[in-house]
N, C-alpha and C positions, 0 to 999 in steps of 0.2 A: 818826182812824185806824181802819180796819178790822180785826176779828179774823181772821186766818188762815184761821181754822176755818170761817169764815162768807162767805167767800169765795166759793163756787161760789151758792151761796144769796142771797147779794147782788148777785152780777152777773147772774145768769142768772133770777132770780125776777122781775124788768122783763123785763115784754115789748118796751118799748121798746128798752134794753138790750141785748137779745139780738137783735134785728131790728137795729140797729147793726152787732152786732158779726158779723154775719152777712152782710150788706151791704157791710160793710168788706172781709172775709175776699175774696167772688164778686167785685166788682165793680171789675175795673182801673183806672176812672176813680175812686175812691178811694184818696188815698195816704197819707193820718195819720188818726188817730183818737187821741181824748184819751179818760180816764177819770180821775172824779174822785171823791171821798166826802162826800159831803152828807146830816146828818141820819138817821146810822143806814142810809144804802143807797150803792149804789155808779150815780152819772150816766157815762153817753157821751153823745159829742158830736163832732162833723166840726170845731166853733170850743171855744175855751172862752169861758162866757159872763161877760161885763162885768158885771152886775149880780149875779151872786152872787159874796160872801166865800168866795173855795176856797183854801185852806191847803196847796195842791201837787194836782198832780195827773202823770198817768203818760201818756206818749206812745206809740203805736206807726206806726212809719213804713214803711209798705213801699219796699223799693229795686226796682231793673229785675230783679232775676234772683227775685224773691217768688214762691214755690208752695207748692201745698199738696200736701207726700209723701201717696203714697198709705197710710200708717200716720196720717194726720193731720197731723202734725208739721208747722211754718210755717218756712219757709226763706227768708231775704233779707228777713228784719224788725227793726228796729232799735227797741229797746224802752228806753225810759230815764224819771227823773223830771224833774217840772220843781220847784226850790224854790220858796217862796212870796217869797224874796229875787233872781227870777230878773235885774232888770236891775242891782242893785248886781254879782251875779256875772259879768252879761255886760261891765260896766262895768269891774269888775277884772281878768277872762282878758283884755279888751281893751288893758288899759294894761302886764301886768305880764305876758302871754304874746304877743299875736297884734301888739304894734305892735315889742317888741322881733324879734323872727322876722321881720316883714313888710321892716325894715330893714336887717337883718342882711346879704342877701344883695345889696343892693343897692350897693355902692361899686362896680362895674361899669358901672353904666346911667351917663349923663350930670346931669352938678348940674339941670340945668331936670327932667328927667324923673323924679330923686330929690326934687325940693324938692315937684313936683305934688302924687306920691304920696302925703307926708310931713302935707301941705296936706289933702287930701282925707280923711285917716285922722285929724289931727288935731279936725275939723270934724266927725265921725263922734262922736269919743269927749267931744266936749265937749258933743255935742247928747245921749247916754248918760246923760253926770254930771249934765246940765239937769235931762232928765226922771226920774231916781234924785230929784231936790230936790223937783220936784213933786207925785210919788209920794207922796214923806213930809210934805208942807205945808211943806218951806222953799224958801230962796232960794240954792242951790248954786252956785257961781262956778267953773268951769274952771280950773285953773291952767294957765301954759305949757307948752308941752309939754316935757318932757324927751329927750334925744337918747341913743338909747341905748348909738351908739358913745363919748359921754365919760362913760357909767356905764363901760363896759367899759375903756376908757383908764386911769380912777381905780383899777379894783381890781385892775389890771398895774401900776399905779407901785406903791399899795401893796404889794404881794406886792415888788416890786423894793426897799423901800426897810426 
């Protein structure tokens, strides 16, 4: 973790660093920029690299409407962290936010064109939970999928009963 305090002095004391983050800023054809902490300094980088152990690192993404106010100030950038647990959490918004949602809306469309969807997202989050197993050195197994309108069915009888 970085000190606060040392922040301008970490990022900006790499030349490297600072010719990134500068590069990033001018040049449209860059849209993300990661930084990370390693070893008492602060790394950028256009990838995060595969061969080093980084324990989180900070994204910033620029969107279409990105400028730079003439006070300085950066507008249309989207700035967030990544955990060092990032595919267990992509694994779980996946199963327990984004496939309930993805389904939710669907009793309209036709069973073939629900079942595809349903198929293709499933095979999504079970190749997730694979690579979550490999990650950690084991042998992770998918389970079924669950369907989330008979979660939603179950907890209307309950509440009814």
């Amino acid at each position: 973790e970085v000190p606060v305090d040392r922040v301008d002095e970490l990022v900006y004391g790499r030349v490297e660093t600072k010719r990134l983050l500068r590069d990033f800023v001018t040049n449209p054809s860059k849209r993300r920029l990661f930084a990370w902490a390693e070893e008492e300094t602060v790394l950028a980088g256009y990838e995060l690299p595969e061969q080093h152990k980084i324990t989180g690192a900070v994204y910033f993404i620029k969107q279409r409407d990105f400028a730079v106010e003439e006070d300085g100030a950066l507008t249309g950038l989207m700035i967030g962290d990544m955990p060092t647990d990032a595919l267990e959490h992509l694994s779980t918004i996946s199963q327990e936010v984004l496939y309930p949602l993805l389904m939710s809306g669907r009793s309209k469309d036709p069973g073939a064109v629900n079942k595809e969807i349903a198929d293709v997202f499933h095979r999504f989050l079970s190749q997730v939970y694979l690579t979550v197993g490999q990650k950690q050195g084991k042998t992770l197994l998918p389970l079924p999928p669950s369907d989330p309108q008979q979660r939603l069915l179950g907890e209307r009888e309950a509440r009814t009963h």
